[in-house]
SELOTI-480023 format. One line per field, with one value per residue (C-alpha): residue number from 1; x, y, z. Coordinates in nm, 4 decimals. Example, Ala and Ser with C-alpha at 12.3 -4.5 7.8 and 13.67 -1.06 7.14 Angstrom:
k = [1; 2]
c1 = [1.2300; 1.3670]
c2 = [-0.4500; -0.1060]
c3 = [0.7800; 0.7140]
# end
This chain:
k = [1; 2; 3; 4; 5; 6; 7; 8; 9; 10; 11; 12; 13; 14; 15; 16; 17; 18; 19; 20; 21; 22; 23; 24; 25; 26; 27; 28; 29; 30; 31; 32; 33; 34; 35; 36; 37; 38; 39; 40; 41; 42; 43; 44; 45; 46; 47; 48; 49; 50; 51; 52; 53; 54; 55; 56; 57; 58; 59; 60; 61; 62; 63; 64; 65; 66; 67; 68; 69; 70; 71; 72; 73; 74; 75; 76; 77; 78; 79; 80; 81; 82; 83; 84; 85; 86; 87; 88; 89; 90; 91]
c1 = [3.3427; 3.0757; 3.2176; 3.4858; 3.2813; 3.1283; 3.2785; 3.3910; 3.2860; 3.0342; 2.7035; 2.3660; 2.2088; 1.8649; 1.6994; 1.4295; 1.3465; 1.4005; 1.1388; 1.0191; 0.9602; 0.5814; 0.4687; 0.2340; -0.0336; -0.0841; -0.0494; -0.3173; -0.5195; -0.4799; -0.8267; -0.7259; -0.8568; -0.6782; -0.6389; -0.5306; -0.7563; -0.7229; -0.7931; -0.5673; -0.3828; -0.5169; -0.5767; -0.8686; -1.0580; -1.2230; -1.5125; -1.4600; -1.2710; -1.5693; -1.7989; -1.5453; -1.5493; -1.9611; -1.9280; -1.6941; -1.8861; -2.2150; -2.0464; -2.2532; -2.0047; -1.7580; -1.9571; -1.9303; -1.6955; -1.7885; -1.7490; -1.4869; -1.2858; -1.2627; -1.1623; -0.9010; -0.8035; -0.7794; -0.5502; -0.3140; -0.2340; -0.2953; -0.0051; 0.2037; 0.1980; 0.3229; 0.5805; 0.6891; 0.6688; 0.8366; 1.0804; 1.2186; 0.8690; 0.8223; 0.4277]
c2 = [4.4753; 4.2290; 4.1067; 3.9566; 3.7241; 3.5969; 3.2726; 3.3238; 3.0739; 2.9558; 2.8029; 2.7926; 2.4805; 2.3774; 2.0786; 1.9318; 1.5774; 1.3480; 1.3797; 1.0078; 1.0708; 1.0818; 1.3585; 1.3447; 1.4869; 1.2612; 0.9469; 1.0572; 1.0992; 0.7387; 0.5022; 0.1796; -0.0769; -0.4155; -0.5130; -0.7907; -1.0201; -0.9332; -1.2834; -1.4886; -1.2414; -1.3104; -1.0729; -0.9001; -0.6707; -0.3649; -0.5633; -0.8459; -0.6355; -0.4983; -0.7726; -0.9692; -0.6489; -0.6492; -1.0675; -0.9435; -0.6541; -0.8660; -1.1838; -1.2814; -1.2576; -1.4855; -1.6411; -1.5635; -1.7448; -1.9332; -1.7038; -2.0117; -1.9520; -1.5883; -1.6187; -1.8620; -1.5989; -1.3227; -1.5139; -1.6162; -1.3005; -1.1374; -1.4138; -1.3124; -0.9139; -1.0204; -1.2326; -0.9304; -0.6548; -0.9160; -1.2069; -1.3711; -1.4551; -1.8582; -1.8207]
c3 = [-0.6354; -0.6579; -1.0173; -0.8756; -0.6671; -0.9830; -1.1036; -1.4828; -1.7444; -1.5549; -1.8145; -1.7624; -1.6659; -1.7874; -1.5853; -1.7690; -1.7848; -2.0875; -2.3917; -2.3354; -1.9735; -1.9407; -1.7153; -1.4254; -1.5115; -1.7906; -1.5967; -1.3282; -1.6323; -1.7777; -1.7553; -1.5716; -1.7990; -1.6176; -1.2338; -1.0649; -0.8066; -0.5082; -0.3730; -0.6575; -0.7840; -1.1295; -1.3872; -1.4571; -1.6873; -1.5437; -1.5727; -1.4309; -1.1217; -1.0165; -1.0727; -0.7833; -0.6087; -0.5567; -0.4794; -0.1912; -0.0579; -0.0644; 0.0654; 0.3944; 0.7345; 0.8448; 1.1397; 1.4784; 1.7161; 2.0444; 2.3530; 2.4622; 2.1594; 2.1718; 2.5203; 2.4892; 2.1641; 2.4034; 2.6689; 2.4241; 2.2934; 2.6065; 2.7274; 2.3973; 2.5328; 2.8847; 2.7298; 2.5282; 2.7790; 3.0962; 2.9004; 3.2033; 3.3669; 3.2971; 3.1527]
# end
């Protein structure tokens, strides 16, 4: 009874990928021996990468901003969200 629910001539299908098709696990494994700036978008040897990588990290920081400045920062995009959120009020 269940035989004839069986489809006849039906063949096996094997799913593998193509031979040249490098696998995973092999490509997590690969060194990384070239990068690209991340401020020029030059590239780099490994080297070099993290020599730019310790300038940035021990780069002194950006200086501060007037308390003026960061107000008038604030309003505008405080001015932007109202804008967004209520359209039809003339600010």
């Amino acid at each position: 009874m269940a035989m004839g629910l069986m489809p006849v001539g039906v063949q096996p299908v094997v799913s593998l990928p193509p031979p040249e098709d490098t696998p995973e696990e092999v490509l997590r494994t690969v060194i990384i021996t070239e990068a690209r700036s991340p401020v020029d978008g030059k590239p780099l040897t490994a080297a070099e990468y993290a020599e730019l990588q310790d300038q940035l990290q021990t780069r002194p920081a950006p200086p501060r901003l007037s308390p003026q400045v960061r107000e008038t920062v604030f309003l505008l995009r405080f001015r932007q969200l109202i804008r967004t959120v209520l359209p039809f009020l003339p600010i």
